[in-house]
Every structure is written in structure tokens, then in C-alpha cells.
C-alpha positions, -999 to +999 in steps of 0.1 A: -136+123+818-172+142+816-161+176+825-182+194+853-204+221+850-198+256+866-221+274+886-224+302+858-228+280+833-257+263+858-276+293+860-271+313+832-299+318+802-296+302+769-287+322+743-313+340+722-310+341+678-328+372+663-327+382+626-328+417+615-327+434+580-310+466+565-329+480+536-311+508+514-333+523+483-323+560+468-348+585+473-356+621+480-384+621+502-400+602+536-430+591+522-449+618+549-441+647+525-409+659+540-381+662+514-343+669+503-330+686+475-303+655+465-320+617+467-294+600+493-295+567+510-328+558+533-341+528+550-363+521+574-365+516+607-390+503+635-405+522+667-402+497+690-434+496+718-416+475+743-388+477+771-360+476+765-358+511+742-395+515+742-402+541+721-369+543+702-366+533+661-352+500+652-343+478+623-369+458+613-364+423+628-372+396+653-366+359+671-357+336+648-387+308+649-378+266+653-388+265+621-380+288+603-346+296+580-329+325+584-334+338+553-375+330+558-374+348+592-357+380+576-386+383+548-407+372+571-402+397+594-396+427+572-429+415+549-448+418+589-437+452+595-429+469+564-449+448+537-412+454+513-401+420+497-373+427+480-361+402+455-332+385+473-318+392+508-281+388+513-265+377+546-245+406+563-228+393+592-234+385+626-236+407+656-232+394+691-215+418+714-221+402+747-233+438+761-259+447+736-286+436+747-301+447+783-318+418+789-304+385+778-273+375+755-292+379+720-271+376+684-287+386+658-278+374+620-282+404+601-295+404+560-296+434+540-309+446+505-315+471+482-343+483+460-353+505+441-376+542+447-406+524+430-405+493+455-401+518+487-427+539+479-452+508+488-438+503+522-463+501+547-461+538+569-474+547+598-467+563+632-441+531+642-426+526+608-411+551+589-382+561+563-348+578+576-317+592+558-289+570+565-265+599+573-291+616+598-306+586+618-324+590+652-312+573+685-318+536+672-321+506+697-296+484+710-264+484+682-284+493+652-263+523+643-233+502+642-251+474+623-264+503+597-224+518+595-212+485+587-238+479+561-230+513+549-191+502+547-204+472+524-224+492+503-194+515+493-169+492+486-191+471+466-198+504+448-161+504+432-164+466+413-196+454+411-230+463+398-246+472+428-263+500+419-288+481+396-308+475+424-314+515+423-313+521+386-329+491+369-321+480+334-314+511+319-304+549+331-286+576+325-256+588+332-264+614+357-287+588+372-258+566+378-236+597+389-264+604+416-261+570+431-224+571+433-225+608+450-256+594+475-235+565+486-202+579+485-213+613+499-197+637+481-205+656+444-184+639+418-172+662+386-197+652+358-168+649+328-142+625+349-174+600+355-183+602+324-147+590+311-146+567+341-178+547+334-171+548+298-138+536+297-145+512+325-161+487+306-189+481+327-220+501+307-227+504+270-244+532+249-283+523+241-295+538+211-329+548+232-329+581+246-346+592+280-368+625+271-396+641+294-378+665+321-368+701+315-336+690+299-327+675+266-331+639+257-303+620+278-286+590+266-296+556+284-268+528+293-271+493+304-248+472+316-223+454+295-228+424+313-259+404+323-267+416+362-274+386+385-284+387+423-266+369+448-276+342+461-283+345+497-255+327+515-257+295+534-261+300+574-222+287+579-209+309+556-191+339+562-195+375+544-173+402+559-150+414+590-157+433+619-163+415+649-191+439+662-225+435+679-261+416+674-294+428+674-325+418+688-348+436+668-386+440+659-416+417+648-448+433+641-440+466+651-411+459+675-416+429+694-396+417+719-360+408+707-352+369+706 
């Protein structure tokens, strides 16, 4: 037996499908001049120029096309608005509170990435599109500041076993380099002898015989990793990456467009 239709379901909108993107790189500065003493965690965000939250900073993002793929609408997107294309975007989760949009029920699959200071420094600025420090973010749009906290969450506990912090280092680095991405994500100073007989005994780097030289302190030894560094592949659209059962996003395309 067909089963009947009720009046909600009659009358209520079809579902929108946006996809936003979380970039992370390690830097110092906002590309306007405006600085810190420590390089933390930054990514950038969108001024959106439309109701609803005109005028407030978004992800970078937008309604997922017919034809696109998700992972063509997120680089697609954050190419339009940003011009960054970073070398692989991984699937986050998905967001789809049913509050969190004003307008109409909107989830939004979320990708993120990280790159390095080199690649962020080309981002295309201006007066809607700009850099922030993760841990002193402006009023964002819809749940973006719960979609940037759980990314944030990923990003430290992939800290602890994987090589995640190549995408801020590159091939080779120091060993205060590395310290200063573990204290950026992390947070907090870490004592310079214990990391140093943590990393080393870890496993994970190995002693070049190159030396970095230049800055106003002796020559420092460089490291590499012990292991070839691979990116993940970005994951099918079925496929599941983490908890939390938390919102969507209808975010931004060219500028912040209206959320799909």
C-alpha cells in the first residue's frame, strides 16, 4: 500500500546541498600588514554581501551545481573566491542542523585542507576576503564557528600520529620549525629538550646531513620524514570521516553568494 503524503511534507521546500571549505596554513601575519609575534593557525573566511548575515565573514563555499562533484564544487568555489588550490581537499563531515539556516533546510558537506605560508600568501585579498586567526575569529555566518572548532578538533588529533604537519613544513625543517607547528595547533609552548627526545625517539623524522643557515642563529639541523609523505585521497561522497553530529553550512560563491 502507496503510503500518503502529509500536508508538511506537501508543502515543504526541497532540501538545499552547499559545499564549504576550511583552509588552515601557519603564519604570522594577515596579508594587510597586521602581525603576531608567534605564527598560529589562520584561514580565511568570506564577507558575505547577501541576507541572511549580510555583511558578516564566512567560509568560503556555495550550492553544489547538477553537475558538479563535491570535491569539484569545493575547489571550485574556493579557486572563485580565494584563487588557493591546494593540492588535495579532504572530506570533513557533514553539517545539517535543521536550524542553521534562516531561510531553507541547507546541509553543507564540508572539505578542508592545509597549506603551506608560501601558497597563502597568493590568496586573492581584498575588502570581502581576508585571513583570520583561528583562535580570534569574528562573528562568522550561520554555524561556521562550529564547523572551524570541529576542524580544529581534527587537526590536533591528527597532530599526535600522522604527518600532518608536512603540509606546513614541506620536505625538510627544523626542529624548532616543527616545534612551532605543534605549539600553533596545540596552543601552548612546549619545552624545547622533551620535543626534541620525543620526535627523535619517535621514529617519525631523520637527521639530514644539510644544515639550514641565514637567520641570526647558528646553522640548524634539517629533518625529513622517515617515511615517504602521501596525501589522502579525498574520500568518496558515501563515506564517512569523523563524529559529531553538528550543523551544515550554506556558505559563499564569488564573494558570498546565496547559500544552496
Amino acid at each position: 500500500m502507496q503510503r500518503s503524503t502529509t500536508p508538511a511534507e506537501q508543502t515543504d521546500p526541497q532540501v538545499g546541498l552547499a559545499v564549504s571549505t576550511v583552509i588552515f596554513t601557519l603564519r604570522a601575519d594577515d596579508g594587510f600588514g597586521a602581525t603576531d609575534p608567534a605564527p598560529g593557525i589562520w584561514l580565511p573566511l568570506v564577507r558575505r554581501i547577501r541576507e541572511p548575515y549580510d555583511g558578516l565573514w564566512a567560509l568560503p563555499g556555495g550550492p553544489l551545481g547538477a553537475a558538479e562533484s563535491l570535491a569539484d564544487a569545493a575547489s571550485s568555489t574556493l579557486e572563485t573566491t580565494t584563487s588557493l588550490r591546494p593540492r588535495y581537499l579532504e572530506q570533513l563531515y557533514a553539517f545539517g542542523d535543521l536550524d542553521r539556516s534562516p531561510a531553507e533546510r541547507v546541509v553543507s558537506i564540508v572539505y578542508w585542507a592545509l597549506v603551506g605560508s608560501d601558497e597563502a600568501k597568493r590568496t586573492r585579498l581584498g575588502q570581502n576576503v581576508r585571513w583570520f586567526p583561528a583562535d580570534a575569529l569574528p562573528p562568522l555566518a550561520f554555524d561556521h564557528r562550529d564547523i572551524v572548532e570541529y576542524a580544529l578538533w581534527r587537526l590536533r588529533n591528527k597532530l599526535e600520529y600522522s604527518h600532518i604537519a608536512h603540509a606546513f613544513l614541506g620536505e625538510t625543517f627544523t626542529l624548532s620549525e616543527l616545534r612551532e607547528v605543534h605549539e600553533a595547533v596545540l596552543q601552548k609552548q612546549l619545552d624545547p629538550a622533551n620535543f626534541r627526545r620525543q620526535v627523535e625517539s619517535s621514529g617519525l623524522v631523520l637527521q639530514t646531513d644539510e644544515l639550514r643557515t641565514g637567520g641570526r642563529h647558528r646553522p640548524a639541523r634539517l629533518y625529513r620524514w622517515t617515511q615517504p609523505v602521501t596525501r589522502p585521497e579525498t574520500p568518496s561522497p558515501g563515506r564517512s570521516t569523523s563524529r559529531r553530529p553538528t550543523t551544515s553550512t550554506p556558505t559563499t560563491r564569488q564573494q558570498s553568494e546565496e547559500p544552496a
